[in-house]
C-alpha positions in Angstrom: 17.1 -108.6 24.9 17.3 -111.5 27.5 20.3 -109.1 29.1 18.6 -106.4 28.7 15.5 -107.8 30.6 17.7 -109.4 33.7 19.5 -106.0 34.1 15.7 -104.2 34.5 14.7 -106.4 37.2 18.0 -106.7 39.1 17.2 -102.3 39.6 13.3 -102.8 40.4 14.6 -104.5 42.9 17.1 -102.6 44.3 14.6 -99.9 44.2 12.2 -101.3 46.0 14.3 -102.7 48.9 14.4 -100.8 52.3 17.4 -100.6 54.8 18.0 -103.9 57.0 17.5 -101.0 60.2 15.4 -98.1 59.7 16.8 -94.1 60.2 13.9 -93.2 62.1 15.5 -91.7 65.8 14.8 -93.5 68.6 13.2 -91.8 71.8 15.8 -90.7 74.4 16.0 -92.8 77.7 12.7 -91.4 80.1 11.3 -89.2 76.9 7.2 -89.9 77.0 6.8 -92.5 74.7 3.9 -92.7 71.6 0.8 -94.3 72.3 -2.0 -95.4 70.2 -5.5 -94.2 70.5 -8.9 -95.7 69.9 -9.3 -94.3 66.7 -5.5 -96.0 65.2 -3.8 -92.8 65.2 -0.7 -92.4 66.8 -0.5 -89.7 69.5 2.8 -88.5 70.3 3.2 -86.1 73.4 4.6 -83.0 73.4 8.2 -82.9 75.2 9.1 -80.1 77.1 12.4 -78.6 76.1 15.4 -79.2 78.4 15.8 -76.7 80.9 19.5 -77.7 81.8 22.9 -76.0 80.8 23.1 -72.3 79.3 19.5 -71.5 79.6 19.3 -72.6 83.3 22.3 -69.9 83.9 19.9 -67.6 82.0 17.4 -67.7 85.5 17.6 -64.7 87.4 18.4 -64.2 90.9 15.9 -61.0 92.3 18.7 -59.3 94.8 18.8 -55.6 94.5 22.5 -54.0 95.0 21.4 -52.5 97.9 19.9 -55.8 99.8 23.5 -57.6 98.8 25.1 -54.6 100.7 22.9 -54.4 103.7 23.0 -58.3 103.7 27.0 -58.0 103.5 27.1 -55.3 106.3 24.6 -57.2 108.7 26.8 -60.9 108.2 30.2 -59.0 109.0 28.6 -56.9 111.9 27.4 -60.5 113.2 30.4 -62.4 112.9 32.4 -59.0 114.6 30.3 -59.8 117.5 30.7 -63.7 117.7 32.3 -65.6 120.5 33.0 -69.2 121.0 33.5 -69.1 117.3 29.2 -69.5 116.5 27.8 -66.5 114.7 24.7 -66.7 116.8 26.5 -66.0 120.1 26.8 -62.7 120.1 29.2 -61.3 122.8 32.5 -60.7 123.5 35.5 -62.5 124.6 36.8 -60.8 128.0 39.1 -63.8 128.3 40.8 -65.0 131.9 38.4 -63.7 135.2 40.4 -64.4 138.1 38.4 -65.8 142.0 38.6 -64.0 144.9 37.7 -67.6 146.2 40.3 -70.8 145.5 38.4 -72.4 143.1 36.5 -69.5 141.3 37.5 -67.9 138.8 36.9 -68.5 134.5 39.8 -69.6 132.1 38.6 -68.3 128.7 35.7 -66.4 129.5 32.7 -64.9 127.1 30.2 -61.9 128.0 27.4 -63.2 126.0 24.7 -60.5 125.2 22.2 -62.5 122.9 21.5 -66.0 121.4 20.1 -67.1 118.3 18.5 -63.5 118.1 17.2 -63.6 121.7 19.1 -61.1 123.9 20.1 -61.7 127.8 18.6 -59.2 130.1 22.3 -59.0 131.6 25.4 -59.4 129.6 26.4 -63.1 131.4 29.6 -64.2 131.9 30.3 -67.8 131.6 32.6 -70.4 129.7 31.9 -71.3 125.9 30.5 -74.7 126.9 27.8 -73.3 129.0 27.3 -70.2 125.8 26.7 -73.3 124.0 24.6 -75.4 126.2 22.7 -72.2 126.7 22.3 -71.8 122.5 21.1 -75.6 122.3 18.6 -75.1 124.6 17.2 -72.1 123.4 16.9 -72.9 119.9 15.4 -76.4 120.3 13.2 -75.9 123.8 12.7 -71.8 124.7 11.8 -70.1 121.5 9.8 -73.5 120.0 7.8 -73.3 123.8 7.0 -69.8 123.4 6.8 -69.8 119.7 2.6 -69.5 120.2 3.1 -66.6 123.1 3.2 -62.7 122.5 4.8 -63.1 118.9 7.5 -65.7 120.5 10.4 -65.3 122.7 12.4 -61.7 122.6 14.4 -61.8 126.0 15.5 -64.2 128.6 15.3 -62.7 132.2 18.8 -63.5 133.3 19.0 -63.5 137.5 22.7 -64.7 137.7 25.8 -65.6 136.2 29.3 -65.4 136.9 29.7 -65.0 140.5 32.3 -66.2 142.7 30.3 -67.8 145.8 29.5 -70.7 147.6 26.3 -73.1 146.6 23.2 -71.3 147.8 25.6 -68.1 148.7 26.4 -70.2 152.2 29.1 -69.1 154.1 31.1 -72.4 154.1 30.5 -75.3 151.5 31.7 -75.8 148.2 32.2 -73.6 145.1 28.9 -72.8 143.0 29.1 -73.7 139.6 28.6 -69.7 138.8 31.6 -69.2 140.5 33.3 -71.5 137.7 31.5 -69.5 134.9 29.8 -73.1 134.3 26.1 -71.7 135.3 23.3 -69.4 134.7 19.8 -68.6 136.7 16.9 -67.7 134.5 13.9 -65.6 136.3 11.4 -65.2 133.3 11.3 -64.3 129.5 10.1 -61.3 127.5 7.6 -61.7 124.7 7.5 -59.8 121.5 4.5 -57.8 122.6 5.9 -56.7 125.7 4.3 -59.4 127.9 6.2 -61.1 130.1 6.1 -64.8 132.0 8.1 -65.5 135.4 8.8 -68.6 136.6 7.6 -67.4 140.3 4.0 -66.6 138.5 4.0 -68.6 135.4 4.7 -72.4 136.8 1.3 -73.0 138.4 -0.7 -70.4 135.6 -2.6 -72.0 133.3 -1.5 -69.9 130.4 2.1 -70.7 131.1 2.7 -73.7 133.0 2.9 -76.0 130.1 5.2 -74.2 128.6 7.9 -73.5 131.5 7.8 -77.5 132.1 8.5 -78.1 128.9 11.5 -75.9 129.0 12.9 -77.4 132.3 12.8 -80.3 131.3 13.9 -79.8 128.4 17.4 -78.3 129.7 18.0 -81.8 130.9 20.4 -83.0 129.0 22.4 -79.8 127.5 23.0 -79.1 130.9 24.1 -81.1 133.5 22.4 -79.8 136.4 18.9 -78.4 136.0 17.0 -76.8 138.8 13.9 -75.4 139.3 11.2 -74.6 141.1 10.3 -78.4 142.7 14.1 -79.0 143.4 14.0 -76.5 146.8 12.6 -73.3 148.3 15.9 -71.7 146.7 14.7 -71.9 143.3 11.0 -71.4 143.6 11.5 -68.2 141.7 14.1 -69.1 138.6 15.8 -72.2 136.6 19.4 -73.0 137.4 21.4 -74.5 134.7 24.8 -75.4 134.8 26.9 -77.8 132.7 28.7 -79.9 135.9 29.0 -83.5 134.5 28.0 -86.9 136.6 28.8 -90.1 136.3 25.2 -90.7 136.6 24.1 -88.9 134.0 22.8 -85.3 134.6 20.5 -84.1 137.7 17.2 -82.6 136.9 14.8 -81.6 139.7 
């Protein structure tokens, strides 16, 4: 009997022991953690289910067959067009364009017809640095200035390029930066809505003036010479930019 009795309380206590660790999972690392409310009761948020892995690949992209095709067709028309090796100069390379004049003349030269979307009035003819230049500026001073304007900027009024002359077409001097491919004169822009704003009429108007400043000055820097209609009677009625490098930095009037 006395074994008996030992051997009964040796398995009441075995059964009434619990684990040195308990089985119960712990939380995973940033899951919302259990809190207790007023009452006692334990109030355990609800976790969202993971959105990761295979049912993240389940998400649909919306692009009909036919948008994928026209998007296709637009990119490779685009990049058919592309010069200086930027899908938004759109152009063509015409390559070496001899002077008539020692000291004219174009290397590796581009007939650019549009930029970033914006055509040129004229197909211009200049080097890719200038195309490029000429891209800066638009993109981050011309179509942000007339963003506000007529629906925003459509055309740029082009009123020179390439052209192998003299400074100020004088008879005896030296070369003009357009006769290096290196320059272009702007006249105006055209607006979405068909409206358009000239530098002759605009720089003084009240509905423009702000805005033609802003562009002018903000060619100062993509281009090294920037000329307008303060700098002489020659340009009262355009911009000149040209990318002509100084030592002093460039020259903006």
């Amino acid at each position: 009997m006395r074994h008996l009795a030992a051997l009964l309380c040796v398995t009441a206590s075995i059964a009434t022991a619990g684990p040195e660790t308990s089985v119960r999972p712990e939380l995973r690392p940033g899951a919302a953690q259990p809190q207790i409310t007023a009452e006692g009761t334990i109030d355990r948020p609800e976790v969202e289910p993971a959105r990761e892995g295979f049912f993240k690949s389940l998400r649909p992209k919306f692009r009909s067959p036919k948008a994928a095709r026209e998007l296709r067709q637009r990119q490779k028309v685009l990049a058919a067009g592309a010069v200086c090796g930027d899908i938004s100069i759109q152009g063509e390379a015409i390559g070496a364009v001899p002077g008539r004049i020692s000291g004219c003349g174009v290397d590796n030269a581009v007939r650019v017809s549009s930029i970033s979307g914006v055509r040129l009035s004229a197909k211009s003819t200049m080097d890719c640095g200038t195309a490029r230049a000429l891209k800066t500026w638009v993109d981050g001073s011309a179509k942000p200035a007339l963003a506000s304007k007529g629906g925003g900027l459509r055309e740029i009024k082009v009123a020179a390029h390439y052209a192998c002359r003299r400074r100020n077409n004088a008879k005896t001097g030296k070369i003009s930066e357009h006769g290096k491919g290196r320059a272009i004169d702007i006249s105006g822009f055209g607006l979405v809505d068909g409206s358009q704003i000239t530098v002759l009429k605009g720089w003084n108007a009240r509905s423009s003036s702000k805005a033609l400043r802003r562009m002018h000055k903000d060619a100062c820097g993509p281009f090294g010479t920037v000329l307008g209609p303060k700098a002489n009677k020659f340009h009262l009625d355009h911009f000149h930019f040209d990318t002509a490098r100084y030592r002093s930095g460039s020259y903006c009037r």
